[in-house]
C-alpha positions as YAML, in Angstrom:
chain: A
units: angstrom
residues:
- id: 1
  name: UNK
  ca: [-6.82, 10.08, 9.10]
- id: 2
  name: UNK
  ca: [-8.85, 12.83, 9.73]
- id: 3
  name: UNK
  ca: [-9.53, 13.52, 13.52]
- id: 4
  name: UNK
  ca: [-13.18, 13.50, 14.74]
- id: 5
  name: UNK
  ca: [-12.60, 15.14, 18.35]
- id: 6
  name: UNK
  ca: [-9.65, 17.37, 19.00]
- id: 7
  name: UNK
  ca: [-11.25, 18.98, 21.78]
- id: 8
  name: UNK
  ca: [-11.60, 15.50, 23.66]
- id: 9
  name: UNK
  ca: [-8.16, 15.37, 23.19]
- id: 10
  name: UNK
  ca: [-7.11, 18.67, 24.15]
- id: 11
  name: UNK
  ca: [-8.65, 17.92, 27.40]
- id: 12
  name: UNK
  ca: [-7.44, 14.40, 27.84]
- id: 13
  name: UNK
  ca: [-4.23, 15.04, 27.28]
- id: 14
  name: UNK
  ca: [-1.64, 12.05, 28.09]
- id: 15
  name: UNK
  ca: [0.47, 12.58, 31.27]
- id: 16
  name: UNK
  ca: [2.43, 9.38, 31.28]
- id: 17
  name: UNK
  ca: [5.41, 10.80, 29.85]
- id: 18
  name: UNK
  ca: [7.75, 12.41, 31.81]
- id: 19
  name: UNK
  ca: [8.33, 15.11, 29.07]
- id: 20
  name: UNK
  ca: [4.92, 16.19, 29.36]
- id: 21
  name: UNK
  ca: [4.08, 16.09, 32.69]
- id: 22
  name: UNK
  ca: [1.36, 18.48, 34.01]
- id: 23
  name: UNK
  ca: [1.93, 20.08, 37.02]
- id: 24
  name: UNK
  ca: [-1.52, 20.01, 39.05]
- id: 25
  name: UNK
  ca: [-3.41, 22.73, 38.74]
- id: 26
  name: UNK
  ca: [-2.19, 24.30, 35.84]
- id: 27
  name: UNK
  ca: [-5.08, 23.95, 33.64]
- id: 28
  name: UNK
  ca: [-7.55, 25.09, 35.85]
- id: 29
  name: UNK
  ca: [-6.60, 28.64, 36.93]
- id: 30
  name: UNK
  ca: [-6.90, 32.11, 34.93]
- id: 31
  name: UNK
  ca: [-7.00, 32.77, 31.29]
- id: 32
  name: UNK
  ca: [-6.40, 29.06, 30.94]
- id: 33
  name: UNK
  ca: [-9.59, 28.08, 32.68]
- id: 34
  name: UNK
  ca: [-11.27, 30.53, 30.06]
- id: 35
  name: UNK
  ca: [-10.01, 28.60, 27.65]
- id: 36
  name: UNK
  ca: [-10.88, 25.55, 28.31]
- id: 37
  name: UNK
  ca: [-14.05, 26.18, 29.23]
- id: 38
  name: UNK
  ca: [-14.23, 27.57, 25.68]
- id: 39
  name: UNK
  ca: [-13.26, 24.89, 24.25]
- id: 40
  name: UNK
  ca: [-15.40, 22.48, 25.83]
- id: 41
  name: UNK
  ca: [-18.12, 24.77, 23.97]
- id: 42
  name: UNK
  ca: [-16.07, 24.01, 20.91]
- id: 43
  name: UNK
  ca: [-16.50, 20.37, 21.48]
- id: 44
  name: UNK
  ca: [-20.40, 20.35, 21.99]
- id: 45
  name: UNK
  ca: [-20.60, 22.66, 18.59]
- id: 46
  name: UNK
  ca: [-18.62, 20.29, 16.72]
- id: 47
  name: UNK
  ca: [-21.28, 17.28, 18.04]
- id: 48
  name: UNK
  ca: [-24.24, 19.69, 17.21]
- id: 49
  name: UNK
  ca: [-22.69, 20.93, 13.73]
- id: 50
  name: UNK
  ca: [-23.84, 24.50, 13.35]
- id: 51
  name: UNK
  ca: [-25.75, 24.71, 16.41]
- id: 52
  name: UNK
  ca: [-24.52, 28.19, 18.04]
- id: 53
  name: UNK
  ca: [-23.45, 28.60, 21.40]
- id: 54
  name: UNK
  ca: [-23.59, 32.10, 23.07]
- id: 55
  name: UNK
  ca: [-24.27, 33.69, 19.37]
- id: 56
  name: UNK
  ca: [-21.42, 31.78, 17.73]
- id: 57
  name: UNK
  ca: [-21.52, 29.71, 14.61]
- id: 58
  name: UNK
  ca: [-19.46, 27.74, 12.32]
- id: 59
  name: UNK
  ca: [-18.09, 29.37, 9.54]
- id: 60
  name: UNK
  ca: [-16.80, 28.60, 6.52]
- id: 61
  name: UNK
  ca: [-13.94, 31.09, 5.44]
- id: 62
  name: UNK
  ca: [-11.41, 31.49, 2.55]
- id: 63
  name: UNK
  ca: [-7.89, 30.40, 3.75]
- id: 64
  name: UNK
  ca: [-6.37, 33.06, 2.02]
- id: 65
  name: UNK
  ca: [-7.75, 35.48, 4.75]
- id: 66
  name: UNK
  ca: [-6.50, 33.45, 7.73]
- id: 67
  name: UNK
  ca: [-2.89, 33.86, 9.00]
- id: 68
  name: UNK
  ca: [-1.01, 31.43, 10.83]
- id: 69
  name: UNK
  ca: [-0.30, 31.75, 14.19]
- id: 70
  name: UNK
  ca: [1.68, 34.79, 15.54]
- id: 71
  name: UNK
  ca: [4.18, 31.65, 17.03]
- id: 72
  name: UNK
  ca: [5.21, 28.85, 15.09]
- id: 73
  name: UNK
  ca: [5.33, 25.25, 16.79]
- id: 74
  name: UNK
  ca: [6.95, 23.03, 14.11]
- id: 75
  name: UNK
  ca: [10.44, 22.79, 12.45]
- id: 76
  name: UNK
  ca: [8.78, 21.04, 9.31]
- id: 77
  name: UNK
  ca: [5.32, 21.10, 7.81]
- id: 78
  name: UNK
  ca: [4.94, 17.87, 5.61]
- id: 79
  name: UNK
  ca: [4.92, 14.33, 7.46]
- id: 80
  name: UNK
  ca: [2.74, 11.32, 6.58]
- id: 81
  name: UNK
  ca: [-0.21, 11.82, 9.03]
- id: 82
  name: UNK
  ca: [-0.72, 15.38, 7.54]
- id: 83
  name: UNK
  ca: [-1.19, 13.33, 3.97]
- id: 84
  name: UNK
  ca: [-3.40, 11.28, 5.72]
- id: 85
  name: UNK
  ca: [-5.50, 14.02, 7.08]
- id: 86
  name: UNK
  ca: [-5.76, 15.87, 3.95]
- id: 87
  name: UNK
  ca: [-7.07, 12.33, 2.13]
- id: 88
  name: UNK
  ca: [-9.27, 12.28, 5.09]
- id: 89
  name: UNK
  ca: [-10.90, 15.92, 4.61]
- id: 90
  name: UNK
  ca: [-10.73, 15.21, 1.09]
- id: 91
  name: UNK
  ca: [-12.68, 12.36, 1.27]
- id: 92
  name: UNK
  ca: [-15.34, 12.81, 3.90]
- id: 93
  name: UNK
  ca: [-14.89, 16.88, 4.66]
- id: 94
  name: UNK
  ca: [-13.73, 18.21, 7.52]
- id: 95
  name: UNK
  ca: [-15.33, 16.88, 10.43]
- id: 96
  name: UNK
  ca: [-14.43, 19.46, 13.22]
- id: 97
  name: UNK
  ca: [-13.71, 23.34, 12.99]
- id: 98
  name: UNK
  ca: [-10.49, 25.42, 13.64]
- id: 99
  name: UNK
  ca: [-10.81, 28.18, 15.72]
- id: 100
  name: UNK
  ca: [-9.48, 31.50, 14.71]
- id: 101
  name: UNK
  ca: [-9.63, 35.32, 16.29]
- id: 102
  name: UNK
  ca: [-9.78, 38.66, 14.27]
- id: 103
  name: UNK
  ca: [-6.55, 39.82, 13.36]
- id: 104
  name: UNK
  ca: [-4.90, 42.38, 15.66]
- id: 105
  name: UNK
  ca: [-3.64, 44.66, 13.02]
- id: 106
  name: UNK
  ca: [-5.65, 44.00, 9.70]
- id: 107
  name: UNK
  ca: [-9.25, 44.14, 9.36]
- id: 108
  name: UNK
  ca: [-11.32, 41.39, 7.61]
- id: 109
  name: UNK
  ca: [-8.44, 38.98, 8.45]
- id: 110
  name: UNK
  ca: [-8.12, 36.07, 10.68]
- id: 111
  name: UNK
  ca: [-5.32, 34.39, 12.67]
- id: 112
  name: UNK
  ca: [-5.21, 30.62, 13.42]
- id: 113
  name: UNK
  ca: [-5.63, 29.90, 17.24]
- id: 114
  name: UNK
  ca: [-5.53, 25.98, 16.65]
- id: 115
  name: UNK
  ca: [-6.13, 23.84, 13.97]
- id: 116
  name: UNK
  ca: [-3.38, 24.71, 11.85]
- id: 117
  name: UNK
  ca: [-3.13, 21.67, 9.70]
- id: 118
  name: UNK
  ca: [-6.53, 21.85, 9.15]
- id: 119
  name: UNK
  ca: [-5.82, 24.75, 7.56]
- id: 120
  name: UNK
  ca: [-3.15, 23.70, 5.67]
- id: 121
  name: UNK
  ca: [-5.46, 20.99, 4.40]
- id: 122
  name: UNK
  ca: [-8.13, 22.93, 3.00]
- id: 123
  name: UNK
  ca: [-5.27, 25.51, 1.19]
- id: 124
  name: UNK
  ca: [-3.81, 22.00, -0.25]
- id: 125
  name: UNK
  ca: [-7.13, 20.88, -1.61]
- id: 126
  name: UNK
  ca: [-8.50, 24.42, -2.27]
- id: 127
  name: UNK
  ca: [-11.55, 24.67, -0.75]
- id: 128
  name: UNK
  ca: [-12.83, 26.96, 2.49]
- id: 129
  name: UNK
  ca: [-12.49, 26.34, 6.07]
- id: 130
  name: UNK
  ca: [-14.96, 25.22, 9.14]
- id: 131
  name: UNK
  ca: [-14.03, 27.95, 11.79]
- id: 132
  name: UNK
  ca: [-15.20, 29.57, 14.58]
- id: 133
  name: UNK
  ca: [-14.58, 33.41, 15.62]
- id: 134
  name: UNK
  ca: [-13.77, 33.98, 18.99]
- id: 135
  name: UNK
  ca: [-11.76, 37.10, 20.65]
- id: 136
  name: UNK
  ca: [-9.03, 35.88, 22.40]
- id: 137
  name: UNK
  ca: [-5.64, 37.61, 24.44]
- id: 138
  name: UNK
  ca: [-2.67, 36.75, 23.25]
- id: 139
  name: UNK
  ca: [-2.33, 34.91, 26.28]
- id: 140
  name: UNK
  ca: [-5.21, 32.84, 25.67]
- id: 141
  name: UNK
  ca: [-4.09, 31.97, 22.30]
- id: 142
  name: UNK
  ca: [-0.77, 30.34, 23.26]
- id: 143
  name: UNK
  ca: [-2.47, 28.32, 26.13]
- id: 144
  name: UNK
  ca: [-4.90, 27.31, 23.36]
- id: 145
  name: UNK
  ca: [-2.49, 26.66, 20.89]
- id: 146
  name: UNK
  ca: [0.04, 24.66, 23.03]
- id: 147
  name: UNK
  ca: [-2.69, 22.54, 24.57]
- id: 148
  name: UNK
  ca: [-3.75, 20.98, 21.53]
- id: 149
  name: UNK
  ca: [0.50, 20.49, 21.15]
- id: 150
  name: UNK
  ca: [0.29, 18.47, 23.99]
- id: 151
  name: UNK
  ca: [-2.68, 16.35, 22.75]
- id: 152
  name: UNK
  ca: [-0.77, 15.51, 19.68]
- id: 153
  name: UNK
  ca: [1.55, 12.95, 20.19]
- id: 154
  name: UNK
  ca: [3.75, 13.32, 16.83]
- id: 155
  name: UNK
  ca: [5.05, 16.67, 18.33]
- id: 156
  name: UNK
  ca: [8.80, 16.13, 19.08]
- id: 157
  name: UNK
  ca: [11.00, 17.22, 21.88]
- id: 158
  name: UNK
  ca: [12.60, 19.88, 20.44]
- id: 159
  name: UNK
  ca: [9.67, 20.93, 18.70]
- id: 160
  name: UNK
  ca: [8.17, 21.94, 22.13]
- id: 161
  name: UNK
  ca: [11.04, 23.53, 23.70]
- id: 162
  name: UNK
  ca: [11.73, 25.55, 21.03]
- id: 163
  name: UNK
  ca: [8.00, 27.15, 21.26]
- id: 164
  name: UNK
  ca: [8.09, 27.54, 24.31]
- id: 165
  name: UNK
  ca: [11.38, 29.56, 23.76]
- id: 166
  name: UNK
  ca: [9.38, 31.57, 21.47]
- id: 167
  name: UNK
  ca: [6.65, 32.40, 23.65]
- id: 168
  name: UNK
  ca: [9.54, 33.36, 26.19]
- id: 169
  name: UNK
  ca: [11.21, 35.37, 23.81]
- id: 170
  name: UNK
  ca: [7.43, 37.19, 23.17]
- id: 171
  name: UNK
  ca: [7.21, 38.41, 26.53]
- id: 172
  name: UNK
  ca: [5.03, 35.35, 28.20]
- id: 173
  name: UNK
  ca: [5.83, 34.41, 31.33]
- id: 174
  name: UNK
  ca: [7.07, 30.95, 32.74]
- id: 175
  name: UNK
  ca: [3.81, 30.16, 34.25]
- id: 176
  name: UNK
  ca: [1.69, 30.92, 31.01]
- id: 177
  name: UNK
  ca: [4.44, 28.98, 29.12]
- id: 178
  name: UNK
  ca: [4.29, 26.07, 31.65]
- id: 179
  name: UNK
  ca: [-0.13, 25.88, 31.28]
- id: 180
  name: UNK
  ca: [0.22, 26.15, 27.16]
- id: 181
  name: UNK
  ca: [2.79, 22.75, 27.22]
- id: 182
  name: UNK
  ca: [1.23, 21.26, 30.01]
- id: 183
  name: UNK
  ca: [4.43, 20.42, 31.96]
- id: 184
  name: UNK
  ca: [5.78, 21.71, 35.46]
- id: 185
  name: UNK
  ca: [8.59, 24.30, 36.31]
- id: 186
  name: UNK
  ca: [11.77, 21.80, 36.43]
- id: 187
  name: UNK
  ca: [10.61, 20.42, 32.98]
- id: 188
  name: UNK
  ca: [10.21, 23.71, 31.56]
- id: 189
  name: UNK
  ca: [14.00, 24.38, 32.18]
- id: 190
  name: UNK
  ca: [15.07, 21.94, 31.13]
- id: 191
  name: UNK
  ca: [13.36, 22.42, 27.23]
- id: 192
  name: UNK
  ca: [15.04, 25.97, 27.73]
- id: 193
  name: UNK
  ca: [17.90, 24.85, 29.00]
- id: 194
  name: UNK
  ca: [18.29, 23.18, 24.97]
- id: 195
  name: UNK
  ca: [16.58, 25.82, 22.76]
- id: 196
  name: UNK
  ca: [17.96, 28.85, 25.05]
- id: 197
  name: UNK
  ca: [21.91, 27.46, 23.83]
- id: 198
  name: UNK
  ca: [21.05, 26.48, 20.56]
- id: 199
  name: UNK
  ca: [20.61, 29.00, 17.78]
- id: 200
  name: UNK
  ca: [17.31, 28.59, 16.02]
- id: 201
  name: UNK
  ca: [18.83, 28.65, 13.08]
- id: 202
  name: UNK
  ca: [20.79, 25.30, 13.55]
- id: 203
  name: UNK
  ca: [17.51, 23.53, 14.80]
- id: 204
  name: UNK
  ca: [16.06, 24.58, 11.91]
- id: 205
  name: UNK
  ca: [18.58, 23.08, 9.77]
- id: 206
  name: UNK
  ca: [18.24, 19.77, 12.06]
- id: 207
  name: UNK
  ca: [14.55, 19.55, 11.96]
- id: 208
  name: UNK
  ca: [12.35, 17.50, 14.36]
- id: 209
  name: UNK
  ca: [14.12, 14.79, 15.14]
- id: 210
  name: UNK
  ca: [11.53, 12.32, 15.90]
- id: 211
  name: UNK
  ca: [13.26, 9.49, 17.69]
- id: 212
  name: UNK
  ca: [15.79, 12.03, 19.27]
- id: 213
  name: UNK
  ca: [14.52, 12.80, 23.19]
- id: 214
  name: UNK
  ca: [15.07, 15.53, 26.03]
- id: 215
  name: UNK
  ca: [18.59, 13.94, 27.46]
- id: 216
  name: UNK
  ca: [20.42, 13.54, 24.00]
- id: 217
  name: UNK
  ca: [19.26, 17.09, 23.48]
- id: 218
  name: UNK
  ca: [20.76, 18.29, 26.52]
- id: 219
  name: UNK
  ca: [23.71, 16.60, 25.96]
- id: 220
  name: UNK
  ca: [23.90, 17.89, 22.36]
- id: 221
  name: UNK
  ca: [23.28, 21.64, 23.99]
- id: 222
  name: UNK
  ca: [26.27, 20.82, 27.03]
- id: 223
  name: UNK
  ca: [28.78, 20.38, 23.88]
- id: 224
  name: UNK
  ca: [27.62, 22.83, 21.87]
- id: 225
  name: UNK
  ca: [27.67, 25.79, 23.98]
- id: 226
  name: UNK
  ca: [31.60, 25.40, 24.12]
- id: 227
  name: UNK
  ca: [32.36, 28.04, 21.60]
- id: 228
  name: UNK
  ca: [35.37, 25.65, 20.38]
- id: 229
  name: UNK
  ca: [32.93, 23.06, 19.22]
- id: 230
  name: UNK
  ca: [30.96, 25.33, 17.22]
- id: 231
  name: UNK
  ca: [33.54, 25.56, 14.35]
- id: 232
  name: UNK
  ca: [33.11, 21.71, 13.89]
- id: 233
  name: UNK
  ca: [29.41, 22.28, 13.34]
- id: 234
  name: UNK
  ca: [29.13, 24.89, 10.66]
- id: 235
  name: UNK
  ca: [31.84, 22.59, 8.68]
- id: 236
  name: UNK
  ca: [29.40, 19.46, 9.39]
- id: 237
  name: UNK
  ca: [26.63, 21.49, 8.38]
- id: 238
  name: UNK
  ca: [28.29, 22.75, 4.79]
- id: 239
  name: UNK
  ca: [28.74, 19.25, 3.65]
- id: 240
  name: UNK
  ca: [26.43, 16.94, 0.68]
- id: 241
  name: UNK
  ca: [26.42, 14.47, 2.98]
- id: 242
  name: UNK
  ca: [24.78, 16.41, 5.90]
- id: 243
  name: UNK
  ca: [22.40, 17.95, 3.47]
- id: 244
  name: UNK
  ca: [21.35, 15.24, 1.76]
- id: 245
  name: UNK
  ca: [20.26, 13.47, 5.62]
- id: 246
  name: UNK
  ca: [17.11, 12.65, 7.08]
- id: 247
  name: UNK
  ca: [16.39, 14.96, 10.65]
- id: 248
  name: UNK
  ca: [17.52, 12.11, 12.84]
- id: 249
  name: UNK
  ca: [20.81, 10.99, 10.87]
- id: 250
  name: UNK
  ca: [21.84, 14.96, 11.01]
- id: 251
  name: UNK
  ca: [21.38, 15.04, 14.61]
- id: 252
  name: UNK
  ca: [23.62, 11.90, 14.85]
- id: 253
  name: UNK
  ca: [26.34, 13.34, 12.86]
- id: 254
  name: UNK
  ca: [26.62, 16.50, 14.73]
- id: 255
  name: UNK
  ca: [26.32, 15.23, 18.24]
- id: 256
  name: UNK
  ca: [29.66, 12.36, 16.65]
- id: 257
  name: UNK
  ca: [30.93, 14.89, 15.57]
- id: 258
  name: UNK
  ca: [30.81, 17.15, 18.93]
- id: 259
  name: UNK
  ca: [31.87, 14.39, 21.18]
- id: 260
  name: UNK
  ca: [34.78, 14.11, 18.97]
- id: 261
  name: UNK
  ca: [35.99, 17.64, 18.79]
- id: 262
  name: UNK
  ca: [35.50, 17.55, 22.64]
- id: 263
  name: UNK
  ca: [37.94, 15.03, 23.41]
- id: 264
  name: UNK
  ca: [41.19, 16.18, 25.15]
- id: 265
  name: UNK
  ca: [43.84, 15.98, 22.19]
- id: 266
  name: UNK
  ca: [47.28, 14.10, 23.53]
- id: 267
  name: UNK
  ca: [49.85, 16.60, 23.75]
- id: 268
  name: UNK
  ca: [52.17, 15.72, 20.42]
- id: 269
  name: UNK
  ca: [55.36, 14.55, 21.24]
- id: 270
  name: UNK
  ca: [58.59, 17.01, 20.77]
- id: 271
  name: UNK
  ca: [60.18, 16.07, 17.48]
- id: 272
  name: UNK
  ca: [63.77, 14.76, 18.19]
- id: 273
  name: UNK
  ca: [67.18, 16.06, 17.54]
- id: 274
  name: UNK
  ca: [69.09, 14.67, 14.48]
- id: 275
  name: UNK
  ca: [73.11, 15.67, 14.23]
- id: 276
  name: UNK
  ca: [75.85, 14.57, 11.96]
- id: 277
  name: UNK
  ca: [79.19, 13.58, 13.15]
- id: 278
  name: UNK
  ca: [82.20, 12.99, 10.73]
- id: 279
  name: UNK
  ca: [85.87, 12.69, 11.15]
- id: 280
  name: UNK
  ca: [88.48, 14.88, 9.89]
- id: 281
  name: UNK
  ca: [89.21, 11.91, 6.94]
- id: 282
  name: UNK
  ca: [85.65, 11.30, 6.52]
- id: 283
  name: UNK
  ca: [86.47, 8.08, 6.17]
- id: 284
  name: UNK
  ca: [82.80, 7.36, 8.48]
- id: 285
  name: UNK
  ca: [79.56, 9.21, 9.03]
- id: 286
  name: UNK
  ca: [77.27, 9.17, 11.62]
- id: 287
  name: UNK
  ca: [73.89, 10.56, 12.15]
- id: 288
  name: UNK
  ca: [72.93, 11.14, 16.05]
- id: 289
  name: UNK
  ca: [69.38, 10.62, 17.26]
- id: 290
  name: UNK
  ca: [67.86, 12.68, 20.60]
- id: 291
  name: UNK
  ca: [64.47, 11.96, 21.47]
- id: 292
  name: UNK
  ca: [64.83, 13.37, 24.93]
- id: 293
  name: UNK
  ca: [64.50, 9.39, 26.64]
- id: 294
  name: UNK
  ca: [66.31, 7.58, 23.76]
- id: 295
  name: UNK
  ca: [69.95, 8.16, 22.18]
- id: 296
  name: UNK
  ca: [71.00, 6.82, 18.83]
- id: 297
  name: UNK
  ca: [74.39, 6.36, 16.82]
- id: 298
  name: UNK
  ca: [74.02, 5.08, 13.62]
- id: 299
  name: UNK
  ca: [77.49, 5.13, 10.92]
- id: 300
  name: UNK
  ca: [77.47, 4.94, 7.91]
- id: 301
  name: UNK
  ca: [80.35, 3.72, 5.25]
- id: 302
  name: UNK
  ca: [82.16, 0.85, 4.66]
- id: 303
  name: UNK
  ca: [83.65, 0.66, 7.65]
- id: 304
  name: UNK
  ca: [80.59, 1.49, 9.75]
- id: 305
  name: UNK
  ca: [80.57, -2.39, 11.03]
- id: 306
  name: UNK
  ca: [84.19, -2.51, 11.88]
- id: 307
  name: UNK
  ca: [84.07, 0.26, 14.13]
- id: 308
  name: UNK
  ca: [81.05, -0.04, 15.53]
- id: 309
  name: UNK
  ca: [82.25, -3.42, 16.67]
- id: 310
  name: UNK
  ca: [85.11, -1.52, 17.97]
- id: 311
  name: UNK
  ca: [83.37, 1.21, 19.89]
- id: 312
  name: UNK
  ca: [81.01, -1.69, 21.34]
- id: 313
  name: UNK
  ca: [83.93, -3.64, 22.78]
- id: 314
  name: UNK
  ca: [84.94, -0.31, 25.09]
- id: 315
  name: UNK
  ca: [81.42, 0.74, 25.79]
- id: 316
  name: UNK
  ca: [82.72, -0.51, 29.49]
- id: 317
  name: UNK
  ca: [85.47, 1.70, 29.45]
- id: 318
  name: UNK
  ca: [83.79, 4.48, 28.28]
- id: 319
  name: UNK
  ca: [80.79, 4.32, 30.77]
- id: 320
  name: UNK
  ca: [83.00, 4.08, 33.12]
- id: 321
  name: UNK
  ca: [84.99, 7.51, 32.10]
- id: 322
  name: UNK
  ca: [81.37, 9.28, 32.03]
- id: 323
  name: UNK
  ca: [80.79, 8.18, 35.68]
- id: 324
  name: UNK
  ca: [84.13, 9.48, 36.59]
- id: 325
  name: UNK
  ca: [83.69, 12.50, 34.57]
- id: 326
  name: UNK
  ca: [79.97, 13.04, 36.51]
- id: 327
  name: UNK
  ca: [81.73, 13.13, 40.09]
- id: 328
  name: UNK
  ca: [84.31, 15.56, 39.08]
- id: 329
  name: UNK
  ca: [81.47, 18.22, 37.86]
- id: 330
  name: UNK
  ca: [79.41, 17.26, 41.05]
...
């Protein structure tokens, strides 16, 4: 289903969960109060249509000259409320506009600030784009971009802390990172604290993981970073059966898999000795068992029951001759 007011929730964004907890304040300082007092214009254009606002209209522009964002948010791009926004735009048009900025380094070209799937909509059904033009920093853009992140609720765990380790890894500070997720310093760690020991490669490979939250990610990351358990998960990841998974069940088989490998292996036991013993007239055979806390004499022949009867009856004697024989080395 298509959605009528993004901007409304942009700036009503839900702070029940602990995972995206503002911390207060953040939205209302710098380059992120710019922005949302630009897009509270946004959200009076969309009620007026094409009614401009300081000069600025809605336009309607040919995908093919819009890029995507400079930083990627999601590790897959088809679920079932995409399908349902493209039926929606397909059947009763697109209802509110993206917003874009001039490219940085190509002339004539655009690059999404939000509404990607929007755009992703109209390339699916082939026809242009609502947008608006606006010149925004780089900074700006992020802040943009990750507050309509937090206002969508289908936007996983480790979808978030791996942009945000993007927009580290850009050069953007904790505190813009912090504004553009809407969540305080201690939660922001603690995202990093996953994507920072996790090659983006592997989450890649794992996609979202919808039902999969922030502690079974951390604990996933605490096992992973031991560089012994990271054999076990390229092998995992090589099989049909890993392949052939859904996000969450792949997630499940390497964090099994992990807690496995990281159990302390009992120490195997020392095999035991084995020796022979036969008389001059071979008449017997025995085979001699050591295990270190267990001693065993086992004959065999046809005779092996009459003497080992006969042995048995002077065990006394013999222990006895041991004991002696112990003092005298003493």
């Amino acid at each position: 289903m298509a959605r009528r007011d993004i901007f409304r929730a942009i700036k009503e964004v839900d702070t029940s969960q602990s995972d995206r907890a503002a911390a207060p304040g953040y939205a209302s300082r710098g380059a992120s109060k710019n922005m949302l007092a630009s897009i509270n214009e946004l959200a009076a254009k969309a009620a007026q249509a094409e009614a401009p606002i300081d000069g600025e209209v809605v336009q309607e522009i040919d995908p093919d000259r819009i890029e995507d964002s400079f930083v990627s948010d999601r590790l897959t791009q088809e679920d079932v409320a995409f399908e349902e926004l493209v039926n929606g735009i397909r059947e009763r048009g697109q209802d509110t506009p993206i917003l874009v900025r001039p490219h940085p380094n190509d002339s004539g070209r655009y690059q999404t600030v939000f509404g990607h799937r929007r755009l992703r909509a109209a390339r699916q059904l082939g026809r242009k784009v609502k947008a608006v033009v606006r010149n925004v920093s780089d900074e700006e853009h992020v802040i943009a971009q990750g507050q309509e992140n937090s206002a969508r609720e289908n936007l996983t765990f480790i979808e978030r802390a791996l942009f945000a380790q993007r927009l580290i890894g850009r050069g953007h500070d904790r505190g813009t990172v912090q504004t553009a997720l809407s969540v305080d310093a201690p939660m922001l760690t603690r995202m990093l604290s996953v994507s920072g020991r996790i090659e983006e490669d592997l989450l890649l490979l794992i996609g979202p993981a919808n039902s999969i939250g922030r502690d079974r990610w951390l604990e996933f990351a605490q096992l992973y970073e031991k560089p012994s358990n990271r054999s076990t998960v390229s092998q995992v990841c090589q099989t049909t059966v890993f392949l052939a998974a859904t996000s969450e069940v792949r997630f499940e088989m390497l964090l099994g898999e992990l807690k496995k490998a990281d159990k302390p292996r009992r120490a195997s036991p020392d095999k035991p000795a084995k020796a022979k013993w036969q008389p001059a007239d071979k008449a017997l055979a025995a085979e001699l068992v050591d295990t270190g806390k267990t001693f065993s004499v086992a004959f065999k022949s046809k005779d092996s029951a009459r003497f080992g009867r006969f042995l048995a009856e002077r065990l006394d004697a013999l222990y006895g001759e041991f004991l002696q024989q112990e003092k005298t080395q003493v």
